[in-house]
PDB file of N, CA, C and O in Angstrom:
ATOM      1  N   UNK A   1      91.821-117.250  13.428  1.00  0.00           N
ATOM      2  CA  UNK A   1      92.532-117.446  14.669  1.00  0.00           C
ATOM      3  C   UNK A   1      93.509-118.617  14.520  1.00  0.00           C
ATOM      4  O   UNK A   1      93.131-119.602  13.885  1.00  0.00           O
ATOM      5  N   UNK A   2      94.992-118.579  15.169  1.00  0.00           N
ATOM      6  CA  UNK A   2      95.823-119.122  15.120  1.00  0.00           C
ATOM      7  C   UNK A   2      95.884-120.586  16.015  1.00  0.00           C
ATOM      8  O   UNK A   2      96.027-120.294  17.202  1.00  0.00           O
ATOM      9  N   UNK A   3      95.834-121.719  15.859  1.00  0.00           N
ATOM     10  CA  UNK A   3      95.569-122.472  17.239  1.00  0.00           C
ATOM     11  C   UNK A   3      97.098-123.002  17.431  1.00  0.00           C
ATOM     12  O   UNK A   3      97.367-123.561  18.495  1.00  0.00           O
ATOM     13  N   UNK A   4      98.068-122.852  16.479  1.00  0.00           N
ATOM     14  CA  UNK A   4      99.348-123.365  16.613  1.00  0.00           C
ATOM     15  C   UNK A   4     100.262-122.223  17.053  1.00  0.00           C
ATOM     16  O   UNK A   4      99.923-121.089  16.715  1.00  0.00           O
ATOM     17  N   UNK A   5     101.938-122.463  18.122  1.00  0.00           N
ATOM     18  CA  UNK A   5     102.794-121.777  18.391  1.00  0.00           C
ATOM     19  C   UNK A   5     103.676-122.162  17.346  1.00  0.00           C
ATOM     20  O   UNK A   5     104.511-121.459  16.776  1.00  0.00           O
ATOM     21  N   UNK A   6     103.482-122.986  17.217  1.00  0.00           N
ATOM     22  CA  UNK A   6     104.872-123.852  16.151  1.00  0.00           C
ATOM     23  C   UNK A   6     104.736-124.890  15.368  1.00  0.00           C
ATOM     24  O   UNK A   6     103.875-125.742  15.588  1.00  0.00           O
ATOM     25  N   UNK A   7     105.414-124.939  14.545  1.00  0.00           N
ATOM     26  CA  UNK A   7     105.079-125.897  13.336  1.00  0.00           C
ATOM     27  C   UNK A   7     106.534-126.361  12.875  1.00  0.00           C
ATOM     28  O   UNK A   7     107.080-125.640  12.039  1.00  0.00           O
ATOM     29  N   UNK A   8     107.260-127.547  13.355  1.00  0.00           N
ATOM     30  CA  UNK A   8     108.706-127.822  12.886  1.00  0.00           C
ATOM     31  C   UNK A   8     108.885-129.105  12.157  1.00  0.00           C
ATOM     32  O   UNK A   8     109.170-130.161  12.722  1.00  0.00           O
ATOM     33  N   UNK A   9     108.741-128.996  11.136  1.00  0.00           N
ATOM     34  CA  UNK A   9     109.325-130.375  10.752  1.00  0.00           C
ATOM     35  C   UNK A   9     110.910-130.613   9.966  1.00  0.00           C
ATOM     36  O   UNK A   9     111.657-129.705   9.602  1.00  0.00           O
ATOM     37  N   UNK A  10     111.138-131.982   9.845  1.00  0.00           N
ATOM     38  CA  UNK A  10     112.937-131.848   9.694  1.00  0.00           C
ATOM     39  C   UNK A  10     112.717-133.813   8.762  1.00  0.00           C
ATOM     40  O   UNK A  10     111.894-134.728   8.748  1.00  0.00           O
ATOM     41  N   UNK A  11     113.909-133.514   8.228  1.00  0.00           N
ATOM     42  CA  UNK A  11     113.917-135.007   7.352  1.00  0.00           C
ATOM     43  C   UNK A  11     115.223-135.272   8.014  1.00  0.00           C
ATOM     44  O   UNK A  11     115.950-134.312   8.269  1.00  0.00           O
ATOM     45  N   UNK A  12     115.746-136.992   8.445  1.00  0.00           N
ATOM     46  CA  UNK A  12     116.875-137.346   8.720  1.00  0.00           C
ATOM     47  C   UNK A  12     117.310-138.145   8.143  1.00  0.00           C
ATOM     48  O   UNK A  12     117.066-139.261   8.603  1.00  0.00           O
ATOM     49  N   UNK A  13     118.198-138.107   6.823  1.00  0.00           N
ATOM     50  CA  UNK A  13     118.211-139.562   6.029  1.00  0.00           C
ATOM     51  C   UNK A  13     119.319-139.788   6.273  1.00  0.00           C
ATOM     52  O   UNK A  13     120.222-138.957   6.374  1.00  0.00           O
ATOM     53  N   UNK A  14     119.421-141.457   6.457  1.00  0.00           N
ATOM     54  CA  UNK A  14     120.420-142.244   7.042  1.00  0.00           C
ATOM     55  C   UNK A  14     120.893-143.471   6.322  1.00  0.00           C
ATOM     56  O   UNK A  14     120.004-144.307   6.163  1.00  0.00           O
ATOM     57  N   UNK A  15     122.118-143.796   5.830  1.00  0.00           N
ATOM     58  CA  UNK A  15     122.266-144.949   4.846  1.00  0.00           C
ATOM     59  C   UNK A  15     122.432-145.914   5.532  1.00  0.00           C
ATOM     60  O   UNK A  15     123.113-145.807   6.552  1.00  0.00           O
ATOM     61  N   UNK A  16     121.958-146.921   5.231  1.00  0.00           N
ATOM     62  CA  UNK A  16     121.664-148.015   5.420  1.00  0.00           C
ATOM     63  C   UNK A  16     121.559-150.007   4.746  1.00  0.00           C
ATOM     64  O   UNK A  16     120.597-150.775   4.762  1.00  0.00           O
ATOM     65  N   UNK A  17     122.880-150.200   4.282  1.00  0.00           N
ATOM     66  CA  UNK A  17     122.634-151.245   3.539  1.00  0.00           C
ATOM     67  C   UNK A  17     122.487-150.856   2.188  1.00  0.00           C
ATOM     68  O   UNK A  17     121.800-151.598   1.486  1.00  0.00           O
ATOM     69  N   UNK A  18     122.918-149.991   1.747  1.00  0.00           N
ATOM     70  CA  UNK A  18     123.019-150.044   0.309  1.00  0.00           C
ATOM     71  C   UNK A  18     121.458-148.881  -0.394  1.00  0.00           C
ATOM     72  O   UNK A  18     121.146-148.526  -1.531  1.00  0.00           O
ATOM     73  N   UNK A  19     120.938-148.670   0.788  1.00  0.00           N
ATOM     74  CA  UNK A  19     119.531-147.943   0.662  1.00  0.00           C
ATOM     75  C   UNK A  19     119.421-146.822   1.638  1.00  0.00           C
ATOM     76  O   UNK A  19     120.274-147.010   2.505  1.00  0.00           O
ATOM     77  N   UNK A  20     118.712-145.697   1.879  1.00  0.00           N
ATOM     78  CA  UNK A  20     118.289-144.269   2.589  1.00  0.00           C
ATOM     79  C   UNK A  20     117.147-144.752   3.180  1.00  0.00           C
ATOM     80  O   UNK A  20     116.283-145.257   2.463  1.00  0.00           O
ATOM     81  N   UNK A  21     116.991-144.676   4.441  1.00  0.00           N
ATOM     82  CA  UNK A  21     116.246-144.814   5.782  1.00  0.00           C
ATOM     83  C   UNK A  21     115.742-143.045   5.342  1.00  0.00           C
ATOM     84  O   UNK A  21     116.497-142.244   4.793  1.00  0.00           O
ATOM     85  N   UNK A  22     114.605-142.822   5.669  1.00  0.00           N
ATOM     86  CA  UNK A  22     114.386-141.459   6.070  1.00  0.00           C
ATOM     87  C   UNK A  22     113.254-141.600   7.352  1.00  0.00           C
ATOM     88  O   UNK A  22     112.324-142.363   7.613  1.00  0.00           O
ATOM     89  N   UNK A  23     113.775-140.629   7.872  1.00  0.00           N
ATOM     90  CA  UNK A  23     112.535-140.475   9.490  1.00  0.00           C
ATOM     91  C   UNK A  23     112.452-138.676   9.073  1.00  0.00           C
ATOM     92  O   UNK A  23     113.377-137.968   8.673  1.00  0.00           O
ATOM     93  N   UNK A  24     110.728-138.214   9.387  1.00  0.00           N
ATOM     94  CA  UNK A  24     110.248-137.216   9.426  1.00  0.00           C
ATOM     95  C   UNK A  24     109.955-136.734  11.174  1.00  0.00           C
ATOM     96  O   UNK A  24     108.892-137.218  11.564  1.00  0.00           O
ATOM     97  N   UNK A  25     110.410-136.209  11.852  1.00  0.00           N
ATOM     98  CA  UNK A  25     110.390-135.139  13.029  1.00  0.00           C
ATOM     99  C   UNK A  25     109.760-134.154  13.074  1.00  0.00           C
ATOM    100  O   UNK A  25     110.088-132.984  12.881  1.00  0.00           O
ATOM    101  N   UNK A  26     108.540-134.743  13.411  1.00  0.00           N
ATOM    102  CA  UNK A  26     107.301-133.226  13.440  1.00  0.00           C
ATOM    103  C   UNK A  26     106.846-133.252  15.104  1.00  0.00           C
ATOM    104  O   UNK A  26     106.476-134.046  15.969  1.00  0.00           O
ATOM    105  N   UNK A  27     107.294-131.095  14.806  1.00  0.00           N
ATOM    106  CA  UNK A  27     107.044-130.795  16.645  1.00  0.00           C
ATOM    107  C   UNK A  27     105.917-129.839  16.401  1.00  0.00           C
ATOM    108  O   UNK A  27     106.038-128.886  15.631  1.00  0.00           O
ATOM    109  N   UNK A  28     104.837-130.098  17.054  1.00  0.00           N
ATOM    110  CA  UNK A  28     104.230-128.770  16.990  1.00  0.00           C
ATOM    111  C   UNK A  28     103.546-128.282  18.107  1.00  0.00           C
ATOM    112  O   UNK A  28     102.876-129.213  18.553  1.00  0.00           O
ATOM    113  N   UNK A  29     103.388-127.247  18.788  1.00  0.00           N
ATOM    114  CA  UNK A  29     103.324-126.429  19.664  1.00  0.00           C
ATOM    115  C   UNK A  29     101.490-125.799  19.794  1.00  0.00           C
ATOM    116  O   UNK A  29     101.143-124.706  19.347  1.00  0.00           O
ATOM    117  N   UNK A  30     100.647-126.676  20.420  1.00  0.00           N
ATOM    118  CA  UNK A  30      99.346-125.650  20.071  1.00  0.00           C
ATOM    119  C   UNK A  30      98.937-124.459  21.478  1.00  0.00           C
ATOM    120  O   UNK A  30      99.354-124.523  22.635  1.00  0.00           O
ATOM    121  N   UNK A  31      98.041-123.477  20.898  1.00  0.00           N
ATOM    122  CA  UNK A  31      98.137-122.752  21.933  1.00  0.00           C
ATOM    123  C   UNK A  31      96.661-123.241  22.458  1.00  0.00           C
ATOM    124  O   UNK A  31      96.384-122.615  23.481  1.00  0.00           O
ATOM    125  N   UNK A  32      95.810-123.996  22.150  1.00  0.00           N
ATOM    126  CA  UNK A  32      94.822-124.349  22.872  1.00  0.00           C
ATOM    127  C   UNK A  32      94.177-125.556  22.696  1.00  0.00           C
ATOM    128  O   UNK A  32      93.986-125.966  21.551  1.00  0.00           O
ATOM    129  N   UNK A  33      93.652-126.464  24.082  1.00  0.00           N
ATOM    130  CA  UNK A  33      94.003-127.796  23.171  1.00  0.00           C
ATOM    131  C   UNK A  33      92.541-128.512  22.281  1.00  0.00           C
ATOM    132  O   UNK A  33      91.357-128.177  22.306  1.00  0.00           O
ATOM    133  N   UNK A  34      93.279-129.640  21.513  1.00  0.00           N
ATOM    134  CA  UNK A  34      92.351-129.976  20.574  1.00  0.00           C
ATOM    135  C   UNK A  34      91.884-131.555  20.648  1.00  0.00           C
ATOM    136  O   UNK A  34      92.567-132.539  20.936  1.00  0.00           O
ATOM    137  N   UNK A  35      90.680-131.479  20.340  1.00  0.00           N
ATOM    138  CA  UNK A  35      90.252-133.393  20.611  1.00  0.00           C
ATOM    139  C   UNK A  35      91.216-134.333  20.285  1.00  0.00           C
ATOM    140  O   UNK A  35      92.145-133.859  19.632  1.00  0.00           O
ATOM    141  N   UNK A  36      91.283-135.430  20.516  1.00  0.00           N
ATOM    142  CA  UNK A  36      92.934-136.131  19.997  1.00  0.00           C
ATOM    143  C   UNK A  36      92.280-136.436  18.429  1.00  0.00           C
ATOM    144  O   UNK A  36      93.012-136.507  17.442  1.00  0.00           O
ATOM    145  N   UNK A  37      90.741-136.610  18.360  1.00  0.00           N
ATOM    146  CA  UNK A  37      90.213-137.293  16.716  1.00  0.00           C
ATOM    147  C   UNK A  37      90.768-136.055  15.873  1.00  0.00           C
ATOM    148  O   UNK A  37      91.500-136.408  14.948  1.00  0.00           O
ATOM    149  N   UNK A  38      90.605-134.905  15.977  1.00  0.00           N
ATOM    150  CA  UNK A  38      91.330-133.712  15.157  1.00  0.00           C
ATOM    151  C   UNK A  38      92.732-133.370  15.001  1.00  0.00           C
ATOM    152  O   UNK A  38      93.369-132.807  14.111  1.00  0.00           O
ATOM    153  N   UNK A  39      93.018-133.859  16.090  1.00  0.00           N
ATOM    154  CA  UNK A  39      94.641-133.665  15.983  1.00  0.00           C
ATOM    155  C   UNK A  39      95.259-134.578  15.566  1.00  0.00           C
ATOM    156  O   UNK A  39      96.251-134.210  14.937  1.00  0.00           O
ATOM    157  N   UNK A  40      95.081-136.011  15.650  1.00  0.00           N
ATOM    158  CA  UNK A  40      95.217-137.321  14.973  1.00  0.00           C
ATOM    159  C   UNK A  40      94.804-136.728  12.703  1.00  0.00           C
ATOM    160  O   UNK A  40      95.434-136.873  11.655  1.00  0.00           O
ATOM    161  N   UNK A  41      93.821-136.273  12.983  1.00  0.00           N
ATOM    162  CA  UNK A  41      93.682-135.709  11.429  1.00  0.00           C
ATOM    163  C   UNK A  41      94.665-135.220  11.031  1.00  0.00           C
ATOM    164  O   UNK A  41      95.460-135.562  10.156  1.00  0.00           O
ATOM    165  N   UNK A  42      94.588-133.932  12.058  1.00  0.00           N
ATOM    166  CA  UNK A  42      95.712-133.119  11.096  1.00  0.00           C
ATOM    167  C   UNK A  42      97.498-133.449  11.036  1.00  0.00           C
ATOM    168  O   UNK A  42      98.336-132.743  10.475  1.00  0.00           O
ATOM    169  N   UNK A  43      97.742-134.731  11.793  1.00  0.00           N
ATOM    170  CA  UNK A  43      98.551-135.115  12.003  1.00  0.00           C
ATOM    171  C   UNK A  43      99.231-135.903  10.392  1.00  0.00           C
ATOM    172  O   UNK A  43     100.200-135.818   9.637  1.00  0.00           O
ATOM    173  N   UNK A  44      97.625-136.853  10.612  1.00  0.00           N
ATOM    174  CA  UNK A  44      97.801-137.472   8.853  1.00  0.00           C
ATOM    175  C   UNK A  44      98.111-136.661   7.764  1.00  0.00           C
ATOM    176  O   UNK A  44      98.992-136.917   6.943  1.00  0.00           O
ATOM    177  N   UNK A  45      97.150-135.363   7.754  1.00  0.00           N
ATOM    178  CA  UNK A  45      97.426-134.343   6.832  1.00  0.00           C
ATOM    179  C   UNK A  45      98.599-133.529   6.673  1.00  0.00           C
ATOM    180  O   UNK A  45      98.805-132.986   5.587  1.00  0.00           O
ATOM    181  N   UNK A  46      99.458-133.373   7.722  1.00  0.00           N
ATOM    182  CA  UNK A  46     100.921-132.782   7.484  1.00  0.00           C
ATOM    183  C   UNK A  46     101.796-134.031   6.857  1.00  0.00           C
ATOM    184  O   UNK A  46     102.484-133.981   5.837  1.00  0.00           O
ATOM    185  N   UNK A  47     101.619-135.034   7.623  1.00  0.00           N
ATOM    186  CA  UNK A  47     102.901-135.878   7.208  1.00  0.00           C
ATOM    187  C   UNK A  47     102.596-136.450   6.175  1.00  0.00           C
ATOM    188  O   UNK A  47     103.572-136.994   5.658  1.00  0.00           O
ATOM    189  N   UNK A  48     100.997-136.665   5.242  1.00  0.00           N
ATOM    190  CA  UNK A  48     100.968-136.859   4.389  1.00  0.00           C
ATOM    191  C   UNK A  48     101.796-135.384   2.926  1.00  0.00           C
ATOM    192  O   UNK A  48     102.425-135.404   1.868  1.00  0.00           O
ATOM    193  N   UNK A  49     101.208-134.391   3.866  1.00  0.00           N
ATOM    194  CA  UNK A  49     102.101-133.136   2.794  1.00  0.00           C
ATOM    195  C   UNK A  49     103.073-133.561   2.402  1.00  0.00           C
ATOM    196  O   UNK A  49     103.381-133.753   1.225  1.00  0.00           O
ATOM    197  N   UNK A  50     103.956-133.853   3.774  1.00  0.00           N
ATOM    198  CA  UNK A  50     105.628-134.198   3.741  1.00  0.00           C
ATOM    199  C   UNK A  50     106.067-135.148   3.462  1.00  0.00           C
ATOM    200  O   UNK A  50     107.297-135.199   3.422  1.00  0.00           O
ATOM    201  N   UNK A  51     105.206-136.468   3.106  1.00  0.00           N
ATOM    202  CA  UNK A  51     105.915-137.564   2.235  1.00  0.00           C
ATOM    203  C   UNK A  51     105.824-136.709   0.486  1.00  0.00           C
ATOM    204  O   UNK A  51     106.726-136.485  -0.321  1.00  0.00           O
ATOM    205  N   UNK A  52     104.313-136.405   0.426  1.00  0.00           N
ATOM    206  CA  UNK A  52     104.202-136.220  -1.063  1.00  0.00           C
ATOM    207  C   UNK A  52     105.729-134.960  -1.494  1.00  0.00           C
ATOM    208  O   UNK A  52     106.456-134.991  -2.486  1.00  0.00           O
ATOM    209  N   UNK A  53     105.751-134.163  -0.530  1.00  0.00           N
ATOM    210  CA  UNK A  53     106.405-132.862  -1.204  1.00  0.00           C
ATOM    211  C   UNK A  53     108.235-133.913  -1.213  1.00  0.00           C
ATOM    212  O   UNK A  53     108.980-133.859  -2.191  1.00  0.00           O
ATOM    213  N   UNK A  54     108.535-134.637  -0.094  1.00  0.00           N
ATOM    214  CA  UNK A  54     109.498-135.495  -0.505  1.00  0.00           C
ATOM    215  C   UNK A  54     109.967-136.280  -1.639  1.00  0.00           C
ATOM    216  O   UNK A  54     111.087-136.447  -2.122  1.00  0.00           O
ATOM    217  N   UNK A  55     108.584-136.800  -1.990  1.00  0.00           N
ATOM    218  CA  UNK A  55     108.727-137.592  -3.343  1.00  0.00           C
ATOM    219  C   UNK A  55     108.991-136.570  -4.249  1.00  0.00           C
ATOM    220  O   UNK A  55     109.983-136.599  -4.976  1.00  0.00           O
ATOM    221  N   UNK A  56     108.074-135.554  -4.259  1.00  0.00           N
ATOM    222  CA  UNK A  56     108.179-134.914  -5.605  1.00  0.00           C
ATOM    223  C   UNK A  56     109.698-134.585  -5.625  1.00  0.00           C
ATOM    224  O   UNK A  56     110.242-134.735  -6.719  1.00  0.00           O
ATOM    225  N   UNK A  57     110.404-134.197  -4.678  1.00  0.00           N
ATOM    226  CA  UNK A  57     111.784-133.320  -4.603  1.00  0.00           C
ATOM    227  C   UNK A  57     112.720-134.297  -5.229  1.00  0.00           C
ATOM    228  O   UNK A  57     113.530-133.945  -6.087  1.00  0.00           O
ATOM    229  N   UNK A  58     112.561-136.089  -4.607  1.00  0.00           N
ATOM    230  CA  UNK A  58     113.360-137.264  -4.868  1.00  0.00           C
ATOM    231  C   UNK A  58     113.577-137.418  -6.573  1.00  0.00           C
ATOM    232  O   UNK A  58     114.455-137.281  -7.424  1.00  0.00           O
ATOM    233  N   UNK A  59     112.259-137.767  -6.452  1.00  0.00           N
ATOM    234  CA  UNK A  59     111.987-137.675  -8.253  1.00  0.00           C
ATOM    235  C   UNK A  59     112.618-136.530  -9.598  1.00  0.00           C
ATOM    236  O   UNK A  59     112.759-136.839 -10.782  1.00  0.00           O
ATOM    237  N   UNK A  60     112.895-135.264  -9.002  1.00  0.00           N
ATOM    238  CA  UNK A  60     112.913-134.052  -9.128  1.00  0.00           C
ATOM    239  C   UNK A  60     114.059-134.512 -10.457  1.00  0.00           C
ATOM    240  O   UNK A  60     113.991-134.363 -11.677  1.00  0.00           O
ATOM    241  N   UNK A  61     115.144-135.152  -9.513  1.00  0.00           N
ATOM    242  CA  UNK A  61     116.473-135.353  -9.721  1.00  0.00           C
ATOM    243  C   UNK A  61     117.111-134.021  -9.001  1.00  0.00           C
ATOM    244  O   UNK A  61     116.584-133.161  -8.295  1.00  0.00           O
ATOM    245  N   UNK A  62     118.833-134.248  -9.591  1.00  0.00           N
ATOM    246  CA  UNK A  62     119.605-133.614  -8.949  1.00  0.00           C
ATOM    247  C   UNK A  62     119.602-131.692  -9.279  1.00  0.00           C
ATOM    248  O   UNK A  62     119.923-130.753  -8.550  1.00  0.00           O
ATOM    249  N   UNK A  63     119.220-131.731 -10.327  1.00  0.00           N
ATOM    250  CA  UNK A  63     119.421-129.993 -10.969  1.00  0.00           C
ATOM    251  C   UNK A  63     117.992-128.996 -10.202  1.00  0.00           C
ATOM    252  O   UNK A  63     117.939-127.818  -9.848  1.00  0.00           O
ATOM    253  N   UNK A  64     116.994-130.086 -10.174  1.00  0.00           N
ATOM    254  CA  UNK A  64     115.689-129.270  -9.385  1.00  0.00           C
ATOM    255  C   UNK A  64     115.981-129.637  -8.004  1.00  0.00           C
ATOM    256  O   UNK A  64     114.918-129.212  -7.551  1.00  0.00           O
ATOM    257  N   UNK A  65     116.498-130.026  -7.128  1.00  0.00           N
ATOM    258  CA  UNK A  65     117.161-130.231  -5.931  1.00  0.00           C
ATOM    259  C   UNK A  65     117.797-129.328  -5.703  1.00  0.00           C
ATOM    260  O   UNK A  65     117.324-128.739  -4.732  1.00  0.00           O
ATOM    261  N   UNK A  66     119.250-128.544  -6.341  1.00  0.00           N
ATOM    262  CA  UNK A  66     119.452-127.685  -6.200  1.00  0.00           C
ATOM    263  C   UNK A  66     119.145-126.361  -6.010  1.00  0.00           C
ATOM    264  O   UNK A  66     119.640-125.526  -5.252  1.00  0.00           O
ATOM    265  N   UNK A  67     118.024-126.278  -7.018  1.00  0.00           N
ATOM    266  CA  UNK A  67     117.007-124.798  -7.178  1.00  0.00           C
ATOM    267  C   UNK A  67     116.029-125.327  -5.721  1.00  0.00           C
ATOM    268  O   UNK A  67     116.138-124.711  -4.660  1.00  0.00           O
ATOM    269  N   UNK A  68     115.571-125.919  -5.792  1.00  0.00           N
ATOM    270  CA  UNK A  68     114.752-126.214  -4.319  1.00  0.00           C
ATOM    271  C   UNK A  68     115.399-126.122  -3.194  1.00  0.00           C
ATOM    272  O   UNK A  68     114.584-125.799  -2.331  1.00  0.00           O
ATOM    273  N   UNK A  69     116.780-126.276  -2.614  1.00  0.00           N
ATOM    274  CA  UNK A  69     117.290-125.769  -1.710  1.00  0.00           C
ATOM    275  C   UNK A  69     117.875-124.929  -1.561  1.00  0.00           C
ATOM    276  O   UNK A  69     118.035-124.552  -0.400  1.00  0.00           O
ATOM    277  N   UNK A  70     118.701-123.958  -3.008  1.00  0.00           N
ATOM    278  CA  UNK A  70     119.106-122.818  -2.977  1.00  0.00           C
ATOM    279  C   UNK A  70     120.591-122.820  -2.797  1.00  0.00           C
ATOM    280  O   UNK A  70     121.221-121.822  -2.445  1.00  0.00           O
ATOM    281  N   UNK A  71     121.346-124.487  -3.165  1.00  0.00           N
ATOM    282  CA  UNK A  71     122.361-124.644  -3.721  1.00  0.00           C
ATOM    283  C   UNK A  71     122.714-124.801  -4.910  1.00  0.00           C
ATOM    284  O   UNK A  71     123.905-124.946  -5.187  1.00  0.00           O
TER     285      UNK A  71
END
């Protein structure tokens, strides 16, 4: 069983002083509700996904960047 409508997340990187600011924007939509101690979990557990899958992409360099976005 599904407990989510939606699942959105988005990266906004912004220069800054010579360095990239990034902010992660996670919306998600449940269809029934959940203790805040579980949802606080799974909260850690997405945005932890989305730093790691960030790094890996950063690190990647520029030629696996391309194949990863499909430019």
């Amino acid at each position: 069983m599904t407990t989510m409508r939606r699942l959105d997340g988005r990266y906004v990187f912004e220069p800054v002083n010579g360095r990239t600011d990034v902010t992660y924007h996670l919306a998600i939509e449940l269809i029934v509700p959940i203790p805040g101690f579980i949802k606080h979990r799974a909260e850690l557990k997405i945005i932890g996904t989305a730093l790691d899958e960030l790094k890996r992409w950063a690190e990647a360099g520029p030629p696996a960047r391309e194949t990863a976005t499909g430019r």
